[in-house]
N, C-alpha and C positions, 0 to 999 in steps of 0.2 A: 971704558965701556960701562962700568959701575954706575961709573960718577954719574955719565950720562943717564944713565936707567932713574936715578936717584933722581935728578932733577925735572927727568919728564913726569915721573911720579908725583913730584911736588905739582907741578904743573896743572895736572889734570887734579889733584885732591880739591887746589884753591877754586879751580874753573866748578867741580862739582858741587863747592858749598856755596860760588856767585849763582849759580841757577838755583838753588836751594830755596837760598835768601830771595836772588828775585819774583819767584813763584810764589812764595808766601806774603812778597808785597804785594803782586797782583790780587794773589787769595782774598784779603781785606780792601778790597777798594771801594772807600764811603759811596753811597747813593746820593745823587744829590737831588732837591726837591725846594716846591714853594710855599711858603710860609707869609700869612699877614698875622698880625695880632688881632687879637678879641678888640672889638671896641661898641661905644654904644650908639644907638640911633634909629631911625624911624622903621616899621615895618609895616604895611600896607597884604594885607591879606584879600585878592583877589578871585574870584572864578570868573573865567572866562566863559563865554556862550556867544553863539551865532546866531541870526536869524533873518528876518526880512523888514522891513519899514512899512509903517502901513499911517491910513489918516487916525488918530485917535476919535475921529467924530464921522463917519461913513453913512450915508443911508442909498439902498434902492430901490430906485422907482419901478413899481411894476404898473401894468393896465390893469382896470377893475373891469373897465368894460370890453367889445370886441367893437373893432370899425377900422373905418379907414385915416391915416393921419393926414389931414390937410391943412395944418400948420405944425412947423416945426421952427421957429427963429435961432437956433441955439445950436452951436458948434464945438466937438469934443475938444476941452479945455477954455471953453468959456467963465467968465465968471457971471455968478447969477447972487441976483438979491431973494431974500423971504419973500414970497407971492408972487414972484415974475411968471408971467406965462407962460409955461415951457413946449408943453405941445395941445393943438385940437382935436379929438376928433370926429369924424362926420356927424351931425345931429340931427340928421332927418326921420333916422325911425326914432329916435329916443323923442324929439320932438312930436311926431305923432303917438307916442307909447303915453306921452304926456297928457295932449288933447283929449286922447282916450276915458282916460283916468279920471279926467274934469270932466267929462260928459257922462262917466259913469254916475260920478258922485253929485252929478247935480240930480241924476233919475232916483238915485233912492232916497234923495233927503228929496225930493217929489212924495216918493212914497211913502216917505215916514210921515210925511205932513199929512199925508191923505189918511194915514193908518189913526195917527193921533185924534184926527176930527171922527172917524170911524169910533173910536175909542170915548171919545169927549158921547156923541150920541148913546153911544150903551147905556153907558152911564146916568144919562138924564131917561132915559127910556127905564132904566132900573129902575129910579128910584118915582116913576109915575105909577109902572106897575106896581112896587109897594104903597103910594098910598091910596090905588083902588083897592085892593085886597085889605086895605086895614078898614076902607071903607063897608068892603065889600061889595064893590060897585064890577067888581073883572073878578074871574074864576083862579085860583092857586097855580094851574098851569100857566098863566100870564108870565105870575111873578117868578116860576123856575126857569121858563125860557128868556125873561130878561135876563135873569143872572146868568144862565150859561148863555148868550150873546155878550154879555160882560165880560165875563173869563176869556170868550174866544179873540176877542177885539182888542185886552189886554196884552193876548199871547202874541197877536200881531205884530202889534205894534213893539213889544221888546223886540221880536226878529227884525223887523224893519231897523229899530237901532244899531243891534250889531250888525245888518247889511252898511248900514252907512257908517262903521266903523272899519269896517273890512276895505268900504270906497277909499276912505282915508288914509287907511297905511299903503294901496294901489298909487293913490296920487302924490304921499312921499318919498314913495318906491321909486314914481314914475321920474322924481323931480330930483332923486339924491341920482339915479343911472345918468340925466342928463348935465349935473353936475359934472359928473365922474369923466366929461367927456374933455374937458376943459383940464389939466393937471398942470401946478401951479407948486413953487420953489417950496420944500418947507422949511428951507433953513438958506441963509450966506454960505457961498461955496465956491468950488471949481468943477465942472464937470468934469467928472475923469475918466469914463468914459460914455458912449452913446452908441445903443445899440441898432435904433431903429434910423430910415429914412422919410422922407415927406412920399405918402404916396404907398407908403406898406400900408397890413391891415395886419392886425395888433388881437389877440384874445386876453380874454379875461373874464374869469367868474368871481363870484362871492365865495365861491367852494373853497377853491384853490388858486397858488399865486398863477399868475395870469405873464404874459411877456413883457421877459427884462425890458424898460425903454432907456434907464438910462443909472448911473452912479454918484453922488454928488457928495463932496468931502470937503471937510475946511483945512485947508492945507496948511495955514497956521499953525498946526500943531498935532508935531505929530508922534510916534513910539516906534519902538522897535521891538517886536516878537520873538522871542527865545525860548530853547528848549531848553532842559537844565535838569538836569541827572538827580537820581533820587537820594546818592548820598551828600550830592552839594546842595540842595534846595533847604535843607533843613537850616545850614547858617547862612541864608538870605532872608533879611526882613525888608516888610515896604516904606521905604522911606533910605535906605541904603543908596548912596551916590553908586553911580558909572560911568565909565569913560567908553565913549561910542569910538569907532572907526567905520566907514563908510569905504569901504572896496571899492566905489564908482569914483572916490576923492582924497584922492594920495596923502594930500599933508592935512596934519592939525586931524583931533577931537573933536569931538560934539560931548557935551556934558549931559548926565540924564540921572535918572531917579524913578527907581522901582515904584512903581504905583500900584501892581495886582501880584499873586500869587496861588494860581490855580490850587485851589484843594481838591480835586480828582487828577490822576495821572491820566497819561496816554500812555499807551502799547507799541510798541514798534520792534517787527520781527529783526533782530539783526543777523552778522553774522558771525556771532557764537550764543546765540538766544534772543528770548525776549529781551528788549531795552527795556525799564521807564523811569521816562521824561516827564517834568513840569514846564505846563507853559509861563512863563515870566513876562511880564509888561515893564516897561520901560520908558516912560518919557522925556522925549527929549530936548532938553531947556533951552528956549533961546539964543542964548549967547555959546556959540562955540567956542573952545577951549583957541584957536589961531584968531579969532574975532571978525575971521572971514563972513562972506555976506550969502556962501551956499548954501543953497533950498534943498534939504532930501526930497528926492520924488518918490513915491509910493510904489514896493514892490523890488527897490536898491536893495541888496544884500548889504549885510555890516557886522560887525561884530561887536562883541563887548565886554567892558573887563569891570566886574561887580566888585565894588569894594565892602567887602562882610565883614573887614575888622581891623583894626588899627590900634596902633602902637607906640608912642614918640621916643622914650628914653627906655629903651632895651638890649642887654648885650646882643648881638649878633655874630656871625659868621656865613663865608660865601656855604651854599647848600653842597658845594660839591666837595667841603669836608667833612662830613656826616656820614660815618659809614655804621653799617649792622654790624654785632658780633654778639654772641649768643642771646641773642633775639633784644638788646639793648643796643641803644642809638651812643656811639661814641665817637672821640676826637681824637688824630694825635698831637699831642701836647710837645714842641721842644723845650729841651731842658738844657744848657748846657752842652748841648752839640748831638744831644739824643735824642730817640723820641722814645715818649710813653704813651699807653691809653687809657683815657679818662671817660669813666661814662659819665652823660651828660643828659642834661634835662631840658628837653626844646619845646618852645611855645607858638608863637605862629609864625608861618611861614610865607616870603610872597617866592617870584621866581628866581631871584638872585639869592636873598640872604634866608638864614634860619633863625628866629630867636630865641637865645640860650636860656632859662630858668635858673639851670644850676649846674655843677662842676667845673666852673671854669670861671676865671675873673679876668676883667678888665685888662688890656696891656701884654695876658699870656700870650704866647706863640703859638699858632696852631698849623698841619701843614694841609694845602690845597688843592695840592698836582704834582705830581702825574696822581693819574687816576686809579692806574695801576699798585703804585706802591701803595695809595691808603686803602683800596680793596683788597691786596693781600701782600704786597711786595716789601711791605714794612712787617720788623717784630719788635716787641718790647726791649728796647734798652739800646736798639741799634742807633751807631753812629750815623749821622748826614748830616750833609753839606748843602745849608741855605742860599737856592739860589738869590733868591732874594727876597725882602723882608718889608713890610710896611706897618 
């Protein structure tokens, strides 16, 4: 019964120091994680922005005058040349407003011719009266009531002048409204849209603009409008390339190139405050990035990836090994089947990689993923197992 006792003892001592030892292998079991090496190459520093498409060359036509349209030849998306005639309208009163005008101005240049021979008479009546008075042959009141019939037939006849000055700008009045009724292309285009019909009646003053009739754009060429955040607009210059995406046109780029950069913001209430935004221009180059033969139409949503700055031979690393730790940007570095953290020194960034400056060279090891361990799941000096390596 001893012996027994002895041996079940033995028994249970070995079994409590195999669970001992197994627990303490579990204890230590490496993390395993992914790792590429540092290496060097291109970074491409982007800001993205959205907007809409518009023509770069837009004008619209309003009425100057008010009437009715009784010609219209021209259909929403026509093309029109410089001078074509786009619409009529009625010229009947402008026509008499005109006749008017020419009848006024023929009656006061009547009247200034009459005022001027009026005038011519004083004059020769002046100076008879003065030489009876030198003769003495006519009395002093003579010669003062010629002179003031002089003065008065002078004064006349100035007003008769500016009466028929006054005719004059009536009858270029008359002639620029009946122009106005006729409106003619002022540029190569496409109409893009058309507000009016044959058979409306149309207003318009010299005050104020007068009704929309129509929009005309050269659709050769054209940009796309973005808004653009006030901490990114500062590394945007004009002349900085883009790569367009067109929402309406799945595959392939369009190429473009900043052309303006609004120097006053906009306001836009959001919602956790005020936004603001810079408006950006962008135009966009003929040749699309697929070599494809799509037209952007005016008014397509698109977006766009601004290239602010660039980089060819520079250490890199994917951005999603870059983590904070007391308020320094670091990496961790494998060693020999460990990791360490190295701070490090990053320069520009697109969306994939980070560019390194300093702490780290060429060929080291760094790890990637899980996401976890390099936010907190790793510590100095710990063992792990590369899953894989490049």
């Amino acid at each position: 019964m001893k012996r027994r006792n002895k041996v079940i003892g033995a028994a249970l001592c070995a079994l409590a120091v195999f669970v001992i030892l197994a627990s303490r292998g579990c204890g230590e079991k490496v993390p395993e994680v992914e790792a590429v090496r540092v290496c060097r190459g291109e970074i491409v520093e982007s800001i993205p922005a959205g907007g809409k498409i518009r023509p770069m060359t837009e004008v619209e036509i309003a009425a100057e005058v008010s009437g009715e349209i009784v010609f219209l030849p021209i259909s929403e998306g026509d093309a029109v040349k410089k001078g074509q005639v786009l619409l009529k309208i009625r010229q009947d009163s402008y026509l008499a407003a005109l006749e008017s005008a020419q009848a006024s101005l023929g009656m006061l240049r009547a009247e200034y011719e009459q005022q001027r021979l009026k005038a011519e008479e004083a004059a020769v009546e002046l100076e008879r009266a003065k030489s009876l008075c030198e003769k003495e042959a006519a009395p002093q009141s003579r010669l003062e009531s010629a002179q003031a019939s002089k003065r008065i037939a002078d004064s006349q006849l100035e007003a008769a002048g500016y009466a028929v000055q006054r005719g004059e700008a009536a009858l270029r009045e008359a002639e620029d409204n009946l122009s106005r009724t006729v409106i003619t292309s002022p540029m190569d285009g496409t109409v893009t849209l058309l507000a009016v019909k044959k058979g409306e009646r149309i207003v318009g003053t010299s005050q104020m603009a007068g009704t929309l009739i129509m929009r005309i754009a050269d659709l050769s060429e054209m940009e796309l409008i973005v808004n653009v955040g006030e901490n990114d607009v500062v590394r945007i210059h004009e002349g900085d390339s883009a790569g367009i995406t067109v929402d309406a046109f799945g595959k392939g780029n369009f190429k473009g190139r900043v052309t303006k950069i609004a120097n006053s913001a906009k306001f836009v209430d959001g919602t956790f405050g005020q936004v603001t935004n810079f408006e950006v221009r962008i135009a966009m180059l003929a040749d699309s990035a697929d070599g494809g033969a799509f037209v952007p139409k005016p008014g397509l949503s698109a977006s766009a990836s601004i290239r602010s700055a660039s980089e060819r031979d520079i250490l890199k690393v994917p951005a999603g090994a870059v983590f904070l730790k007391e308020r320094r940007e670091r990496l961790w570095v494998v060693k020999e089947g460990k990791v360490h953290s190295v701070k490090i020194e990053t320069g520009l960034q697109d969306l994939d990689f980070v560019g390194i400056l300093g702490g780290v060279k060429e060929g080291e090891m760094v790890v990637t993923a899980p996401a976890s361990a390099i936010s907190g799941g790793l510590s100095e000096g710990m063992k792990v197992k590369v899953r894989n390596s490049e």
